[in-house]
N, C-alpha and C positions, 0 to 999 in steps of 0.2 A: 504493500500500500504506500511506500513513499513514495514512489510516482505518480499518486492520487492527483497531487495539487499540480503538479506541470499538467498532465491529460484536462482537469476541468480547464485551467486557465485556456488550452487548444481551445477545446471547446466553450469558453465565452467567448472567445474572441471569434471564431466562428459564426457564431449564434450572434452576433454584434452584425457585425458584414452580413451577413443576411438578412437583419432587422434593417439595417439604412438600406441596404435595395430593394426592399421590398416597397421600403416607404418611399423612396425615387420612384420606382415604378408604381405605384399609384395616384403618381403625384400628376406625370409624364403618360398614365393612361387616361387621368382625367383631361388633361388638356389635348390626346388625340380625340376624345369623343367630341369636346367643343368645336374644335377646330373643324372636322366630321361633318356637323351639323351644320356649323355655320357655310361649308357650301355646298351643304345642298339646301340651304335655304337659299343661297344666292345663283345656284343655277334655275331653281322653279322660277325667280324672279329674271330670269336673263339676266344675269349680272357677273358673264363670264369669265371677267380676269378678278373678278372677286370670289369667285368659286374656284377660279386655278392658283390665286394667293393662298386660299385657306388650305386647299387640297397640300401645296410645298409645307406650308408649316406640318401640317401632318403626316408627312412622309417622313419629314426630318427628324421628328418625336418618335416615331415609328423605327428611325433605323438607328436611333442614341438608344432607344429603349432594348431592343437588338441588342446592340452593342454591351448596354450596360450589365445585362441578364447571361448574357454568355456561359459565364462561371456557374449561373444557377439557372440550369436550365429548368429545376422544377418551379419556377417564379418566373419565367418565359412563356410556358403554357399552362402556366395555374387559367381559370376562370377570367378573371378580370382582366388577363391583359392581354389573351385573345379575343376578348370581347371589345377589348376598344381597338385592337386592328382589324377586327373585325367593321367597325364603323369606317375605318377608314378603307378598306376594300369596298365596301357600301355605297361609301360616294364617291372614290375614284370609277367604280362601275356606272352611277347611275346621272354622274354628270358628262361619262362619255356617251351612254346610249342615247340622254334628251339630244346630246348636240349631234346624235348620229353619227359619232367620232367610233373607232375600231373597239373593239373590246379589249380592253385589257388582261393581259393572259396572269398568271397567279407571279409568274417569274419577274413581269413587269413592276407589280408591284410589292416583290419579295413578302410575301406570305405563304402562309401554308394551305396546301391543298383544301382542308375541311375549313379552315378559315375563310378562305376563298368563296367556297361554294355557300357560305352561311350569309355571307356577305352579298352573294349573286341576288341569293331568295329574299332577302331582306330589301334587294333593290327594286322588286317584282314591287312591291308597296309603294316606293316611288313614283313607278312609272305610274301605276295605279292615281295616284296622285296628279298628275301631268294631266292624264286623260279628263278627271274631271272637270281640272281648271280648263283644259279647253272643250270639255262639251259643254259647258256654263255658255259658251258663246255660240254652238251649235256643232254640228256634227263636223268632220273633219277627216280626212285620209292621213294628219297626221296622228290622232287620235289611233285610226287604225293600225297605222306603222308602230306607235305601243304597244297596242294589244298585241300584234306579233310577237314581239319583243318580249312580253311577257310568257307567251306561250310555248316559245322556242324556251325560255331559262326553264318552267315546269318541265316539258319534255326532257332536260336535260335531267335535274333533279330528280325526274322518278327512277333514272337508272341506274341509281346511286345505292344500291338497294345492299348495304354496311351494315353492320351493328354501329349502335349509335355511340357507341367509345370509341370506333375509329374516324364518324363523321362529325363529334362533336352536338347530338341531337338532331343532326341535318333534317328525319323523317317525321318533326313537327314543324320546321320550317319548310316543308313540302305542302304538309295537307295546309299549310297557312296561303302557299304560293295559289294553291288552287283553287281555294275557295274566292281568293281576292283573283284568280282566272275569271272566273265563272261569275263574280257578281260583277265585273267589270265589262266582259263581251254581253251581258244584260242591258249594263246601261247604254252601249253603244248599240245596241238593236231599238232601244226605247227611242235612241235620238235618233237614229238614222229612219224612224216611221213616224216620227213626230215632224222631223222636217219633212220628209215625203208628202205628208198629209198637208204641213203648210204650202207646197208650190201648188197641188191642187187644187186647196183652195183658189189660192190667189190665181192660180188661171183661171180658175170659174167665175172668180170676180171679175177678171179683167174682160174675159168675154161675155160675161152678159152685161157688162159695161158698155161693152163696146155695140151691144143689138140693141142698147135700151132707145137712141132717136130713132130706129129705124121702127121699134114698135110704138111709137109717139105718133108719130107719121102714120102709122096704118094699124091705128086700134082693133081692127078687126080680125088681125091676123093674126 
């Protein structure tokens, strides 16, 4: 037992460095989710070089946090701090598909495969979002070009078929993808007959618009 006291002293000092990185990294996952956010709220608003500032800062968090975690890799893929690269795969994804830009592949932006794909499903909500801000104004082909977009990432995800401690739970962010599928190509069936019905009208208005002097002129007919 005399070497009691040198092995604890290892081990606080151990147990030390692991406590200040852990608290780094949650300091540094909280500011990738902001950063996250803040563009994709500035890509729904068009506000592209403020959604590709916010996207650099969060890559940079992203690969300090990398960095910093190396040594400990069980605090690299604890819970929380692939959930916040997670956000940032999110919206590196979902600020390329609104602009119609490539998709970015998982190597692009150095994440891990199930992080990647969790981040895919979670952009399907985005687009989702997209859509309605523009059926608000009526139906649309780019509306449609979404829904594609959305349809192609579920097809993707259902092939995924892992246990969910190799995917990270990917198989609840699946049935999430599809049901925000499926009440999504609803709402664009809804707009796309609600306009139809509006031009209808308004041609039936405009032509019997246009026979009303003639039946002025000849009441009898």
């Amino acid at each position: 037992m005399d070497n009691l006291p040198e092995i604890t002293e290892r081990i606080h000092q151990a147990f030390e460095a692991r406590t200040r990185a852990r608290d780094q990294a949650l300091a540094q996952a909280r500011m990738i989710t902001r950063h996250s956010a803040h563009a994709i709220r500035a890509i729904h608003r068009s506000e592209h070089d403020a959604a590709m500032e916010q996207l650099a800062e969060s890559r940079k968090l992203v690969q300090n946090l990398q960095a910093d975690l190396a040594q400990f890799p069980e605090l690299l893929y604890a819970g929380y701090t692939q959930d916040a690269i997670k956000e940032f795969a999110e919206a590196s994804i979902t600020c390329a598909l609104i602009e119609a830009r490539p998709l970015p592949a998982p190597e692009d932006l150095g994440v891990e495969f199930a992080t990647y794909l969790n981040g895919l499903a979670e952009a399907g909500g985005e687009l989702r979002r997209r859509c309605l801000d523009i059926l608000r104004q009526g139906y649309s082909q780019e509306a449609e070009r979404l829904l594609g977009l959305m349809d192609d990432i579920y097809e993707t995800l259902v092939t995924m078929d892992y246990p969910d401690a190799v995917t990270n739970g990917l198989r609840r962010q699946t049935d999430v993808a599809r049901s925000l599928l499926e009440r999504t190509r609803g709402d664009l069936t809804i707009s796309m007959r609600e306009q139809h019905l509006e031009q209808v009208i308004r041609s039936a208005a405009e032509r019997l618009s246009g026979e009303s002097p003639e039946h002025e002129n000849n009441p009898g007919v």
